[in-house]
VEXKOL-184070 format. One line per 5 residues: for each residue x, y, z of N, C-alpha, C, O. Coordinates in steps of 0.1 Angstrom, whole numbers. Layout:
<atoms>
X,Y,Z,X,Y,Z,X,Y,Z,X,Y,Z ~ ...
</atoms>
This chain:
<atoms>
-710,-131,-1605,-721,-138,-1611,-718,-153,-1613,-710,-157,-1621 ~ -726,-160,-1603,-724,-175,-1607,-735,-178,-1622,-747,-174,-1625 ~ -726,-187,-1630,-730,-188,-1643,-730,-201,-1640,-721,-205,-1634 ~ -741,-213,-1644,-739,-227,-1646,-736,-229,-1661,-746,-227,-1667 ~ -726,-230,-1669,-719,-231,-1677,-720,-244,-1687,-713,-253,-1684
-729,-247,-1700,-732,-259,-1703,-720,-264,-1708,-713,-254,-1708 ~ -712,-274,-1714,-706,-278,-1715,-695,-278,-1731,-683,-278,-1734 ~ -709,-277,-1738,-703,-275,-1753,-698,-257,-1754,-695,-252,-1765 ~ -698,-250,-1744,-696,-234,-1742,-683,-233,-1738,-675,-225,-1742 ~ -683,-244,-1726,-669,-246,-1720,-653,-251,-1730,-641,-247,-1731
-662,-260,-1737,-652,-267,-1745,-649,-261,-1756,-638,-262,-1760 ~ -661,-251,-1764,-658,-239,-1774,-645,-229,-1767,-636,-226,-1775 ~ -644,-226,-1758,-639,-211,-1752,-625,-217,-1752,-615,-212,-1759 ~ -624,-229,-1745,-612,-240,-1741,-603,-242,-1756,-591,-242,-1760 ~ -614,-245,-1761,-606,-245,-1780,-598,-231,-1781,-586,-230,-1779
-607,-220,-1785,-599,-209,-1787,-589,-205,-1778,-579,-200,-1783 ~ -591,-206,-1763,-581,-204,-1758,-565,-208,-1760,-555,-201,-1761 ~ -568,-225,-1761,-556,-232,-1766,-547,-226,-1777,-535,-223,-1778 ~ -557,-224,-1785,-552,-215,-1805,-545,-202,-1799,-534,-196,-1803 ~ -556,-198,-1788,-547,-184,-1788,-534,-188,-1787,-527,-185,-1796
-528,-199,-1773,-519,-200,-1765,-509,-206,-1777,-497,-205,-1775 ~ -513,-212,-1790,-503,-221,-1798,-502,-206,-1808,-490,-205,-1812 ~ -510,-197,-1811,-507,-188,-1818,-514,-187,-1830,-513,-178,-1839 ~ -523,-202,-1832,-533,-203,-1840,-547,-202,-1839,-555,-210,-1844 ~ -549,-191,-1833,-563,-186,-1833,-566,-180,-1849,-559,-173,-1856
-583,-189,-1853,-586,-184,-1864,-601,-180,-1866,-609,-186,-1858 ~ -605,-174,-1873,-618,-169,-1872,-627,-175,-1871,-635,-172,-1862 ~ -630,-187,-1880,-638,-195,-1875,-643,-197,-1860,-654,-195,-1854 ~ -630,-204,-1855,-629,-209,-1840,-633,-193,-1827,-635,-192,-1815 ~ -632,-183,-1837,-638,-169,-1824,-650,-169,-1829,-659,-169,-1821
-655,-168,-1845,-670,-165,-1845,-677,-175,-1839,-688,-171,-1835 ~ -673,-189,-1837,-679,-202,-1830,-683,-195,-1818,-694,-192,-1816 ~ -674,-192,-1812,-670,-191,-1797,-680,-178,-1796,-690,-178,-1789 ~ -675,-168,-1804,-687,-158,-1800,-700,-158,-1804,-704,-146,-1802 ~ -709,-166,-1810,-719,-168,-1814,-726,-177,-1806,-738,-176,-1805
-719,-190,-1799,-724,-193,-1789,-723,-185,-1773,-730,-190,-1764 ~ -715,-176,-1771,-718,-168,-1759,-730,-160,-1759,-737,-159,-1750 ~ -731,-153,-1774,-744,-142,-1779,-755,-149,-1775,-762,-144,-1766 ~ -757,-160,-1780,-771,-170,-1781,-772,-178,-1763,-782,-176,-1756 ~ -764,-182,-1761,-759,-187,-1744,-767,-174,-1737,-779,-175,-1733
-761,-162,-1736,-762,-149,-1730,-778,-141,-1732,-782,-133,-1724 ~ -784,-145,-1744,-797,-142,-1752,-808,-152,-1744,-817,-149,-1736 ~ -805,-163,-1747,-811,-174,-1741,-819,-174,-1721,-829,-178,-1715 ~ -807,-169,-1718,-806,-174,-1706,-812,-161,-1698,-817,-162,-1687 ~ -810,-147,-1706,-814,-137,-1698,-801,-127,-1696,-803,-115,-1693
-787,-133,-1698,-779,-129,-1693,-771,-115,-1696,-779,-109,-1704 ~ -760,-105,-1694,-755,-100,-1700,-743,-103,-1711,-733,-109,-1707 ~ -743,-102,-1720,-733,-108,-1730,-722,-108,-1725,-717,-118,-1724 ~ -716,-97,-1721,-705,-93,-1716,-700,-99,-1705,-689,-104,-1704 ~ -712,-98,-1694,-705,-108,-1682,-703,-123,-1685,-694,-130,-1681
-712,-126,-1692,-712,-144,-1698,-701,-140,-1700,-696,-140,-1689 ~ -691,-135,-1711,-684,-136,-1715,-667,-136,-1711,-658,-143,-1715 ~ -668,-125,-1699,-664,-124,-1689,-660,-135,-1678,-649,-137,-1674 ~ -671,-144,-1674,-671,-153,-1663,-670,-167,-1674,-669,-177,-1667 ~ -670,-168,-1684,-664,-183,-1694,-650,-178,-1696,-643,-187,-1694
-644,-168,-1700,-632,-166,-1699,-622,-166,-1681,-610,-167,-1679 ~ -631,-166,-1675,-626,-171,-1657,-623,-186,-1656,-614,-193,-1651 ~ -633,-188,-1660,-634,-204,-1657,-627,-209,-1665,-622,-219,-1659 ~ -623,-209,-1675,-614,-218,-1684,-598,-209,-1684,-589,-217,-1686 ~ -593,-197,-1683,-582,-193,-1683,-576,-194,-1669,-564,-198,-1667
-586,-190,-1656,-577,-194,-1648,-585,-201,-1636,-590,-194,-1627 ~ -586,-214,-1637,-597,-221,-1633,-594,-225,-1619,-602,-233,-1613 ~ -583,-220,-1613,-576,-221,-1600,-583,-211,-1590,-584,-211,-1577 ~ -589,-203,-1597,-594,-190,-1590,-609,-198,-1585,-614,-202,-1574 ~ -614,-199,-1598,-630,-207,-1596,-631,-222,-1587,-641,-225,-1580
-620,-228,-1587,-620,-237,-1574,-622,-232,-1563,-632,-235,-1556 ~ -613,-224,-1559,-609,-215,-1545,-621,-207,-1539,-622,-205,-1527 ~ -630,-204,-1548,-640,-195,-1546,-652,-203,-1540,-662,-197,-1537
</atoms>
């Protein structure tokens, strides 16, 4: 599923990702994160899950999403 991905979604997911990676993931920064996937995913028509799914592609391993 190609997703056009707005920006402030990108950069939400990118935050928490980082937190995971430092070990400081905290609630705030996932209910952020998942509350704009919910509303993103609601909005657009989408499934929550795959949104959720293909913003987690694109920012963890974004080497894959070039190539493709």
């Amino acid at each position: 599923m190609a997703i056009d991905f707005p920006d402030y979604l990108i950069a939400l997911e990118r935050s928490a990702w980082e937190a995971i990676q430092r070990g400081e993931l905290t609630v705030p920064t996932t209910q952020a994160a998942q509350e704009a996937v919910t509303v993103f995913a609601a909005d657009g028509g989408h499934d929550r899950y795959a949104v959720e799914m293909a913003l987690k592609k694109l920012v963890r391993h974004p080497e894959v999403e070039a190539a493709a």
